[in-house]
N, C-alpha and C positions, 0 to 999 in steps of 0.2 A: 190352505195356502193363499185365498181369494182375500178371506179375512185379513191375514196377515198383513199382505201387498197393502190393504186398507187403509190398514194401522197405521202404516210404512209412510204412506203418498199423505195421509192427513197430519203424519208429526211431519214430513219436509215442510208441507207448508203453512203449518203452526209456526213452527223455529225461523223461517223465511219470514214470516210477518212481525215476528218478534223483534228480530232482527234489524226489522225497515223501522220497526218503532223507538228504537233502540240507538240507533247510527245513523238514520238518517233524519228522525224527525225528533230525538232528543226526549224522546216522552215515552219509558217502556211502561209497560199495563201488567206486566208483573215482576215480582221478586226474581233478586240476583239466583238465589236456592230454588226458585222452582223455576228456575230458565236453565240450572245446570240439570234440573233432575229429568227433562226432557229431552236434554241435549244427551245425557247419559243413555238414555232411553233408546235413542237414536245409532251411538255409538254400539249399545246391545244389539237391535235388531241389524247392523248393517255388518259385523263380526258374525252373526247366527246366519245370514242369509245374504250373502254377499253379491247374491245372482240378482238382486232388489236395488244395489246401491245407483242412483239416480247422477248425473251430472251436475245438475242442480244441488245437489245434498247438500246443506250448511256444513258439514264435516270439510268439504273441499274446498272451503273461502273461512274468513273472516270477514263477520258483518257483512256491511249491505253499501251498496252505489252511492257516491257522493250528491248531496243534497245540488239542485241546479240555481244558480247567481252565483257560485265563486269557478275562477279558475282551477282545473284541475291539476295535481303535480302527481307524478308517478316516483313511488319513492322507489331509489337505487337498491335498498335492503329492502323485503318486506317486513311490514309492522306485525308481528303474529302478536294473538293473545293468547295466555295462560291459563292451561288445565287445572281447575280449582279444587279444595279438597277442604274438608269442614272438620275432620277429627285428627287427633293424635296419631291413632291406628293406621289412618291412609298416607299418613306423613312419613311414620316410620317404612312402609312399603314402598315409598317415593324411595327415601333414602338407601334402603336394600337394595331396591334397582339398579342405582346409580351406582352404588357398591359393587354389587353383583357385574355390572356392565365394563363400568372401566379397570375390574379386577384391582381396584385403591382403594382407599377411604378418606377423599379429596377433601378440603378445606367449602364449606359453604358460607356467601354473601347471604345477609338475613337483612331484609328492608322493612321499613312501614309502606303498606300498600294505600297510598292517596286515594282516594274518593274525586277523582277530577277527571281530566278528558287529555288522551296522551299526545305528544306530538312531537314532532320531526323537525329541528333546526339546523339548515346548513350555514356552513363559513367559508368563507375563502379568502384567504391572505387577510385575516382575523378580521373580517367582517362580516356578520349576519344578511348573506343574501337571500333567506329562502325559510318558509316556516308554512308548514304544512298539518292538517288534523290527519288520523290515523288512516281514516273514511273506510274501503274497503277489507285494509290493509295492503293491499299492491296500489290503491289512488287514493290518494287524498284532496284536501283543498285549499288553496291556496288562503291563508292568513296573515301574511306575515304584515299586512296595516294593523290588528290589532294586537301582533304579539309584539311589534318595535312597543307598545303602549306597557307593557306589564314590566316593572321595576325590574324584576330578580334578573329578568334576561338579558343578558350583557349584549351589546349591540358592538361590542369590539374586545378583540381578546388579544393577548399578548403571541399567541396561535399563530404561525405563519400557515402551515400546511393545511390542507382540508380536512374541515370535521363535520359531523355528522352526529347532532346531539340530542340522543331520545329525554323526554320530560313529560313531566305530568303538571296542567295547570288546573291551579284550583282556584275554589275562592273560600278566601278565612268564613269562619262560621258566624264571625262579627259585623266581616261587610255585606254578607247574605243578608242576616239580620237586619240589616241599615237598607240593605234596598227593597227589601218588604216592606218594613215603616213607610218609606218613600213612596211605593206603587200603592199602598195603601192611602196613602196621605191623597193621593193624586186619581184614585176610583181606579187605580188596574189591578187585573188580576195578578194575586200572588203569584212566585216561583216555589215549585213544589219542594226542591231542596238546594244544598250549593252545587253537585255534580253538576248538576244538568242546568243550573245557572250561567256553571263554569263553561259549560259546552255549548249554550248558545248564545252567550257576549262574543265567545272566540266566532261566532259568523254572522256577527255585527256586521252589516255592510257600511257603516258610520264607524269611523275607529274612536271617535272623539266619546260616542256613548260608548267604546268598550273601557275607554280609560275611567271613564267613571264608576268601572263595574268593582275595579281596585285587587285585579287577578293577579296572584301570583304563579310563580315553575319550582319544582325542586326537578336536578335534572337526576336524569338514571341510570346515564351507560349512554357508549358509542353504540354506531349503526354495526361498526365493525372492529371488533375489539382491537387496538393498537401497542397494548403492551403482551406481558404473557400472562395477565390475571384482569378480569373488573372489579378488583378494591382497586388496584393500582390507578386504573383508569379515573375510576370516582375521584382517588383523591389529585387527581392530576386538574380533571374538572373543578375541585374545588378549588383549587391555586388559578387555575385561569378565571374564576370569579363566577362563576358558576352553585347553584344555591344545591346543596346536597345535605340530605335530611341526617341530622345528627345520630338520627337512631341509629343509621344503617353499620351493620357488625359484621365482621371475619371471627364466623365460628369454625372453629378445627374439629369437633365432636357431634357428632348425633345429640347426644345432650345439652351439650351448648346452644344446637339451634334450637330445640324445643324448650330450653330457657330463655332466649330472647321473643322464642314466637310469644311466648307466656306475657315477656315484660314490657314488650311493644304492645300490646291487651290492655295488659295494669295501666298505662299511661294514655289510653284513647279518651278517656270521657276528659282529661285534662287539656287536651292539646287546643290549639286554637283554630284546628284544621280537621276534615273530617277523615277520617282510614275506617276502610272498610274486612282490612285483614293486615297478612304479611306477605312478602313474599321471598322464595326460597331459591337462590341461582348457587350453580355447581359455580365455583370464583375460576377456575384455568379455564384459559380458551382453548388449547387443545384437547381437553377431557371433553370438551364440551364437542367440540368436530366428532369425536368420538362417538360421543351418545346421539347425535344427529335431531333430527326433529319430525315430528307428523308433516302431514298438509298443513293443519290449523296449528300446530304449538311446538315448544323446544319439549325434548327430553329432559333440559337439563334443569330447567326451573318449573315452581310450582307455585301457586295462589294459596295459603291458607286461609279463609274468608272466616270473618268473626261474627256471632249471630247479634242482629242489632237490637237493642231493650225494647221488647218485647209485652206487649200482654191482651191478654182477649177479655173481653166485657162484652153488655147488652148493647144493643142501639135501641134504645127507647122509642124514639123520635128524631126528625128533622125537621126543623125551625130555618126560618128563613127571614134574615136581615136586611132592611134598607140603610144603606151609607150614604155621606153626606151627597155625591154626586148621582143616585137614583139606584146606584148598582146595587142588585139583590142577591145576595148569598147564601148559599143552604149550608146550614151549622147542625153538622150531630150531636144529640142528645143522649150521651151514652151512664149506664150505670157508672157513677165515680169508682175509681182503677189507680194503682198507683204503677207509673211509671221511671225509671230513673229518680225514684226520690220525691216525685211530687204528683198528688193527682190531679188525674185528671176527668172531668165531667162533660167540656165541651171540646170540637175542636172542627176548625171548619174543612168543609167539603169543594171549597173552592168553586166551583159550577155544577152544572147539573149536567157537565159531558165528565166531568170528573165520577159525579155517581151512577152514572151508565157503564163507564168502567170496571169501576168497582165491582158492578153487581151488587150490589148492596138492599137489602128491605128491611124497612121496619118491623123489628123486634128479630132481625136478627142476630147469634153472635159473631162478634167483627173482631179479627184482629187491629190491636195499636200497636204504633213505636214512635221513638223519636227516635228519630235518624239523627244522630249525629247531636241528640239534644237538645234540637234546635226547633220545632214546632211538632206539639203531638201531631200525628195522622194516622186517616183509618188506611189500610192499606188491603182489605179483601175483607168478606164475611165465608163462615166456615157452613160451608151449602150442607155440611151432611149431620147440622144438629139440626137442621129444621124441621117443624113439626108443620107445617102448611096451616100457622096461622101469621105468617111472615107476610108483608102488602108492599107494595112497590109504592117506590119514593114519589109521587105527583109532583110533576112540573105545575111549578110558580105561573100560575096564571092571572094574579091580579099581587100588587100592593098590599106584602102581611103590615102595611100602615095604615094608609087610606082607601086599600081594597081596588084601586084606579087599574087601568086592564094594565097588564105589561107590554114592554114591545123586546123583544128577543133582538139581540145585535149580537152578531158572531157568537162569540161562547154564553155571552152572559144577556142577564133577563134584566131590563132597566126598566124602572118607574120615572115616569116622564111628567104627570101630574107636577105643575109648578107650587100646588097650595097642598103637596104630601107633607104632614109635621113631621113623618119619618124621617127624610132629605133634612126637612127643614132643622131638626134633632140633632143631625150630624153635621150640618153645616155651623149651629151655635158652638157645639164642642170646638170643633177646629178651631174654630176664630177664636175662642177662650183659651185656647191652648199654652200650653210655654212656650213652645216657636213661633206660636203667632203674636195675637195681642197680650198676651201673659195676662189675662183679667182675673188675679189672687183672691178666688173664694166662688167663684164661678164655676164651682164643681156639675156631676152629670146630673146630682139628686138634686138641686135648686135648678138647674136649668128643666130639668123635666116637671119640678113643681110652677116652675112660672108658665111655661109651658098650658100645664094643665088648667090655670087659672088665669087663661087667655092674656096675662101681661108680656109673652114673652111669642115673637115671632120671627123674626129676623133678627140678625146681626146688629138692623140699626134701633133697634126697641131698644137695647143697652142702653145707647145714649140717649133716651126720652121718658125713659120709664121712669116713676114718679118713687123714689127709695127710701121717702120717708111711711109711704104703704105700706113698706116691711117690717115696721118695728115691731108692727104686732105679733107676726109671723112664725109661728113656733119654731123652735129651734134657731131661730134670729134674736136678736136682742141690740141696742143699741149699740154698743162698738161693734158686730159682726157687720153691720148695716153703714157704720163708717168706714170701717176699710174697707168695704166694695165701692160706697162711693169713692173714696182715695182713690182705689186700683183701675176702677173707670174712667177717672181725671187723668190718671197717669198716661194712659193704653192713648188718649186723643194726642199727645206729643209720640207715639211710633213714627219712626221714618218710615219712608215711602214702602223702603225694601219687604218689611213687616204685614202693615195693610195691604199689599197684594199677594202674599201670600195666604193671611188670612180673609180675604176675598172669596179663596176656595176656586177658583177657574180650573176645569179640567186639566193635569198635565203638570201645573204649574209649584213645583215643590219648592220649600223652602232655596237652596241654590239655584233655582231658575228663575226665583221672585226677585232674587240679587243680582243676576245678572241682566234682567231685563228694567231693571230698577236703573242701573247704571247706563244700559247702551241706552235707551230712552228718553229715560231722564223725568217723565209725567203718564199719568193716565190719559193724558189729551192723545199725547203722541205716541204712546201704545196701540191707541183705538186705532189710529190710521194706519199704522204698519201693517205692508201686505205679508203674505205669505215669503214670498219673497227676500221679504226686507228682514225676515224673522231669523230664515233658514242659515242668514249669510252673518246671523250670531255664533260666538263659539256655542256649543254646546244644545242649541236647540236645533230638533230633527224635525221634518218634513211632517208626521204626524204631529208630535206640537205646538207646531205653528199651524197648525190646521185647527187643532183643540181650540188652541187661543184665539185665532180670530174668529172664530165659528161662536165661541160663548161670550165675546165681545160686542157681540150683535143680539144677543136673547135679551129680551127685557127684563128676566128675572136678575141679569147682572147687571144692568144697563140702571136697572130703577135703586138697587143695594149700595151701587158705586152714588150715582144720586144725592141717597140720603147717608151716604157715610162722610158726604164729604159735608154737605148741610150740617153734621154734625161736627166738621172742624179737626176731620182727621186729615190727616196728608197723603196728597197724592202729586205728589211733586218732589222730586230730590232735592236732597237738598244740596243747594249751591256751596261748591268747593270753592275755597280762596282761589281769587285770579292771579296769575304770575308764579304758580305751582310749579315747581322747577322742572318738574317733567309732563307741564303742563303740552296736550297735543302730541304727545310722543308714545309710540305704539314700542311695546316688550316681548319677549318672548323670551323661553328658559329650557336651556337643553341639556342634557348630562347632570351629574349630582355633585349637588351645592351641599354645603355646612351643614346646612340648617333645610327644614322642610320645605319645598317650593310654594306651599301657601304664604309662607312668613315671606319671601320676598316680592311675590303677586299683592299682598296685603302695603308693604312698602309704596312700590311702585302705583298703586292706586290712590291713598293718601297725599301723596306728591304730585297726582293730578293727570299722571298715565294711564294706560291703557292697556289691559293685555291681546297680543294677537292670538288666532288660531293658529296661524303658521305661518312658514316663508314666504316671504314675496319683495317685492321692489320698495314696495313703501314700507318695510318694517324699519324702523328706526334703530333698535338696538339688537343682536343676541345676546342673552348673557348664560354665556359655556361654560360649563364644571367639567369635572372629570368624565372622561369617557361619553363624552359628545360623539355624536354621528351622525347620519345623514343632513340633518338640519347646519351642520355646522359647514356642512359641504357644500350645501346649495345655498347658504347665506354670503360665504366667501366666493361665489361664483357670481352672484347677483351684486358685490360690492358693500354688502348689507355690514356696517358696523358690529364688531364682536369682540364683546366686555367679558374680561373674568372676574371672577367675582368682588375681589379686591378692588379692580376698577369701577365695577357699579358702585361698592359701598362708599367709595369716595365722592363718586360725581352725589349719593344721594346725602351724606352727610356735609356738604356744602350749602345744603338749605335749611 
């Protein structure tokens, strides 16, 4: 019995830690399947031995305490989560249940189950006062500065009466994508996938960087069912504008649900959003009173979880990369695997707390997947093929370039050496790049041959380096050696916006090169801008105005800007006609226009305006679309001018 108890007190506070990892810190350290197969575990031993079950027990909560910096909100329902089930078999015993329990054989709602982070929207007299993450499930945390930011969610409804609107936000697989590029472009570490992308923009304490993050909601169901069914309900939410997943089906048969479980499956590697199963609700709310619920979950719904593309190879090795900003990354080395259709040989480790996680050694076998398709990862090694000639991963202690010691900053291990050619490697890439100076023929294998035949050192060699040298150059020949001249004559007329981005400054991506391009206007008057003067940009946070002025002061950027400009590239905007009809006049844009709010931001700058962050006294114009809110409230309070959109296009088509 001593043993047992053991077992018992070491899974509560396994599942308890899993848990804080999970809900509170947004980083779990393992798989959905083997956090049920423990939780299962638990639900075994505490049915066998009931004299054992603890207060504490993860059985008697969902998840874990709200993360501290957001206000908390007590939600009026609790948020439960769903009992999961991975086969057919356990599906069909769900359903016998439910059969067997309400003596019918009820009609089931069948959903795509999002891959996102769920959350709690109130209204009152159809306005959105209140938006909350799941947290506990009986507290959550107060968000609702970054959900007014997410498109789908209506910020006003035709609704008089109070509602209470469960959702799932996520983020598409594409803008995931787009902000790895970006954190990559800018030396931060990547985001592991879109869930947990999605789950920690929503506690953004900045809501302006959650708009950037470009999340979406499909919502799911009321807190408390208001008609006599949840199809009824969904499709009532879809008429009050409300974004409700097309898959979702009213099957009347056992059969029919295990036909849509199937063909919500068929359609996941398609979609542009991640699902990580289906899920299965009894549709009457009274069947559902009926069938009641646990502590943690409903009787009447259940989680089909779908297994993600999978496959196990060697880990050969781990290799470790300098990028252009110093930061070192450990890249697996695994036997070539083919996954979802293409192989794979490398795929990175992200840091070196990433492969203490793991648990990972060399020449272990390692499980891959791509989650959702979207970047291979290794996600465990399988401890019980090893033969004890496995070796632990060594921390990065010097420069796999220049060999220069490292200095360890939070997660990640930077090379600080000014004259490392690794940095320096990844700093020519960038600059050559398509979003930067586009220099067409400035590929990785010429820049790593000039490189190696010391013509090529920085950014500003391009413009000195003598390219009649090349002709000789194997695999060069005279027109290859004219169009890089050309493309480097060209790249010295880039606007300002361009050469600060390819500068390379920590932080500073392509749309923060443009905005800082614009509220500035030169490198002179960058250099002076405090911290201060940074923050109080749209869009730049408290740590990037740190990045920037901190790398504005090193000599390795101080000496680059120097000779980039010696060479006759621009660092200075360029001067807009004077007498721009919306010259000196500050915009802002609320509710949904015709056409994208880029295309009228893009207008209104051309014409020699300005975009604001937001309301205030001095904003000169609103210009309101449909289903405007709060902004439109506190504009018309301040006396602040407010254009529809018809009215802006005239005042702008007069110039």
């Amino acid at each position: 019995m001593e043993s047992i108890k053991k077992e018992y007190d070491r899974l509560v506070e396994e599942i308890k830690q899993h848990d804080i990892n999970y809900y509170v810190n947004d980083a779990p350290v393992i798989s959905d399947y083997d956090y049920d197969r423990l939780y299962r575990r638990l639900l075994e031993m505490e049915t066998e031995h009931p004299e054992l079950v603890r207060d504490d027990s993860p059985s008697r909560r969902v998840g874990a305490p709200p993360v501290e910096g957001l206000e908390s909100i007590r939600h009026e329902v609790r948020m439960m989560s769903l009992n999961n089930t991975y086969s057919d078999a356990e599906l069909d015993s769900f359903i016998a249940t439910v059969y067997k329990e309400t003596l019918e054989e009820p009609p089931f709602v069948v959903e795509p189950k999002i891959d996102g982070a769920s959350v709690s929207l109130v209204y009152e007299k159809g306005g959105l006062i209140s938006a909350a993450t799941r947290g506990d499930g009986a507290v959550g945390e107060d968000i609702l500065h970054n959900v007014r930011t997410i498109r789908a969610v209506p910020l006003v409804t035709e609704e008089t009466q109070r509602l209470v609107v469960r959702g799932e936000v996520y983020m598409p697989v594409e803008s995931f994508s787009k902000l790895n590029e970006k954190r990559e472009e800018e030396g931060l570490t990547l985001f592991a996938n879109p869930r947990n992308s999605a789950a920690g923009s929503l506690k953004l304490l900045d809501s302006r960087e959650c708009a950037k993050r470009n999340l979406s909601m499909f919502a799911f169901g009321l807190d408390k069912g208001q008609g006599e069914s949840h199809f009824a309900d969904l499709m009532r939410l879809k008429r009050l504008g409300f974004r409700v997943n097309d898959m979702v089906k009213l099957c009347k048969t056992a059969e029919e649900v295990k036909e849509h479980v199937a063909f919500i499956r068929s359609k996941r590697e398609s979609l542009s959003y991640e699902i990580d199963g289906a899920v299965i609700k009894v549709d009457n709310y009274r069947l559902r009173d009926r069938l009641g619920m646990t502590i943690k979950a409903p009787k009447w719904a259940i989680a089909y979880k779908y297994p993600a593309e999978q496959a196990v190879t060697k880990l050969l090795d781990v290799e470790f990369q300098v990028g252009r900003t110093g930061t070192v990354t450990p890249v697996a080395i695994l036997e070539p695997v083919k996954v979802s259709g293409s192989t794979v040989a490398r795929a990175t480790l992200h840091n070196m707390d990433e492969v203490e996680r793991l648990g990972i050694r060399i020449g272990d076998y390692v499980s891959l997947e791509k989650g959702g398709d979207v970047i291979p990862k290794v996600t465990g090694a399988l401890a019980e093929r090893r033969t004890g000639e496995e070796r632990a991963v060594p921390l990065p202690e010097n420069c796999p370039v220049c060999h220069h010691k490292l200095v360890r900053e939070d997660v990640a291990f930077r090379c600080v050496n000014p004259e490392c050619t690794g940095t320096a490697r990844g700093a020519l890439r960038h600059f050559t790049a398509r979003n930067a100076m586009d220099i067409r023929g400035f590929g990785e294998s010429l820049i790593d041959r000039l490189m190696d035949l010391g013509m090529l050192k920085t950014p500003a060699d391009i413009y000195t380096m003598d390219y009649n040298s090349l002709r000789t150059m194997e695999g060069l020949g005279n027109k290859s050696v004219d169009n890089l001249t050309a493309a480097v004559e060209e790249s010295r007329s880039k606007p300002f916006e361009k050469v600060l981005f390819a500068v390379g400054l920590p932080s500073v991506g392509v749309r923060t090169a443009e905005i800082l391009a614009q509220e500035f206007g030169s490198i002179d008057r960058l250099k002076t801008a405090t911290e201060e003067e940074l923050t109080a940009v749209y869009s730049i946070g408290a740590l990037v105005a740190q990045d920037i002025t901190e790398a504005l002061r090193q000599p390795k950027y101080i000496n680059l800007i120097n000779s980039l400009r010696e060479a006759g590239l621009r660092f200075e905007a360029e001067k807009k006609d004077a007498g721009g009809i919306f010259e000196g006049q500050t915009f802002l844009i609320t509710g949904t226009l015709s056409r994208p709010r880029a295309d009228f931001e893009e207008l209104i700058k051309n014409l020699g305006g300005k975009i604001a962050s937001g309301v205030s006294k001095n904003l000169s114009y609103l210009i309101a679309g449909e289903k405007a809110g709060s902004k439109l409230e506190k504009a018309e309070k301040l006396g602040v001018r407010v254009l529809t959109e018809d009215e802006f296009m005239n005042m702008a088509e007069r110039s």
